[in-house]
C-alpha positions as CSV (number, residue, x, y, z in Angstrom):
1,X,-15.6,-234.1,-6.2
2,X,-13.4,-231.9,-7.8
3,X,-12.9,-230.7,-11.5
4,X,-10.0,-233.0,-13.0
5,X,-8.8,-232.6,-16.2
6,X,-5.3,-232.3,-18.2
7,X,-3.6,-230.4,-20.7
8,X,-0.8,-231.8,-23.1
9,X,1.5,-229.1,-24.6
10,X,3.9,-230.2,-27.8
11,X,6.9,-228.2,-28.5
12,X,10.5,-227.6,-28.7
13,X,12.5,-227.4,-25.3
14,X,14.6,-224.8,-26.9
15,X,12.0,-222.5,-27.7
16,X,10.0,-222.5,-24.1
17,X,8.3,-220.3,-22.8
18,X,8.4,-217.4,-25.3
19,X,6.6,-217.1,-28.7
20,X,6.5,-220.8,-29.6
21,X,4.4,-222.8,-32.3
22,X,2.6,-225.2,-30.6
23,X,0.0,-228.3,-30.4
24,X,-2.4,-228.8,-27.0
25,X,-4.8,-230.8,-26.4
26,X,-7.0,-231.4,-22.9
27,X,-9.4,-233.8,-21.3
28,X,-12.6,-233.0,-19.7
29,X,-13.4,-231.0,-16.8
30,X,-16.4,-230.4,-15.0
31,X,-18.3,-228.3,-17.6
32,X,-16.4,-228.5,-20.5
33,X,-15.5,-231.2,-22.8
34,X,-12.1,-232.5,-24.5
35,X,-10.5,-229.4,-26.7
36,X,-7.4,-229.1,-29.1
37,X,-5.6,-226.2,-29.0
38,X,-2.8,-225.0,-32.1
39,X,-0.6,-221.9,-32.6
40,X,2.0,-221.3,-35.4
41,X,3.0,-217.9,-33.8
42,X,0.4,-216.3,-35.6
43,X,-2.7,-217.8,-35.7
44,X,-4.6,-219.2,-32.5
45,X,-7.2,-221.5,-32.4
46,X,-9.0,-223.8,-29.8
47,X,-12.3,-225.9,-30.4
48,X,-14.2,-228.2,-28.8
49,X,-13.2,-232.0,-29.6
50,X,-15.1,-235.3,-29.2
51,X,-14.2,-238.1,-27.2
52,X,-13.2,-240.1,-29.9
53,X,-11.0,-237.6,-31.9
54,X,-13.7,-236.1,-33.9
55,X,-14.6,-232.5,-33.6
56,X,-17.9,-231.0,-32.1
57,X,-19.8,-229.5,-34.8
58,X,-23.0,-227.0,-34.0
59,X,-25.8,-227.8,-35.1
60,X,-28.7,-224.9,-36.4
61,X,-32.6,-226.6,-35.4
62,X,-33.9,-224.5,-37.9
63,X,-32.0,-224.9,-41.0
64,X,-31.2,-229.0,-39.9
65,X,-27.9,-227.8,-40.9
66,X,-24.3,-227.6,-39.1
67,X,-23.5,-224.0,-37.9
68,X,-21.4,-222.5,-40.3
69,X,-19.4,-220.5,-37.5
70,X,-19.0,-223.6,-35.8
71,X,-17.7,-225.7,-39.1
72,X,-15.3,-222.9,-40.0
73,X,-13.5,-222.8,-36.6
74,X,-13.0,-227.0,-37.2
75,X,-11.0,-225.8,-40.4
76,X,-9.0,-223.2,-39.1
77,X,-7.9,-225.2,-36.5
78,X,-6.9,-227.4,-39.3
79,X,-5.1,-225.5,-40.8
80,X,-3.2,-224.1,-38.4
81,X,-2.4,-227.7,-37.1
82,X,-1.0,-228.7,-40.4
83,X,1.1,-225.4,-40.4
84,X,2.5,-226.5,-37.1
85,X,3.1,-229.8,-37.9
86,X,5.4,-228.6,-41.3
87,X,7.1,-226.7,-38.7
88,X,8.0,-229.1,-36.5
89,X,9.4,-230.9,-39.3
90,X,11.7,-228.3,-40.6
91,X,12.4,-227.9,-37.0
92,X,13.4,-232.0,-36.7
93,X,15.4,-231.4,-39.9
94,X,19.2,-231.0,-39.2
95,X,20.6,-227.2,-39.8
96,X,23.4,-226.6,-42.3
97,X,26.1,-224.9,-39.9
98,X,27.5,-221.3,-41.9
């Protein structure tokens, strides 16, 4: 059986395929589990996601505590998403012509 899986890609068709704010996402493969992916031109980020939506979240045995490393990448993926997202809404917004 082979390793099946899928990415989605969100962005402008204007602005392909060169420095481009963007929103992924992709469904399991053979050793790896569903991911989101988000770039605002700057800033990169892609973590691990849960079949529902949710986000995977390390967890430390010995503290019985979530990773911190692991719950700061889940809020800088957030943040970069929402960044992305206000783009693509000035983006949607019509341009005054000069």
């Amino acid at each position: 059986m082979g390793d099946r899986c899928y990415m989605k890609l969100t962005c402008r068709r204007q602005d392909l395929p060169r420095d481009v704010p963007f929103l992924a996402e992709h469904g399991p493969g053979g050793n790896y589990g569903n991911g989101r992916v988000a770039c605002d031109r700057r800033r990169y980020a892609d973590i691990e996601a849960g079949h529902d939506g949710g986000f995977v979240i390390a967890w430390t045995r010995s503290s019985n505590r979530p990773n911190a490393a692991s719950l700061q990448a889940v809020r800088d993926y957030l943040a970069i998403e929402r960044a992305v997202q206000r783009a693509f809404l000035r983006l949607a917004r019509p341009q005054p012509h000069a």
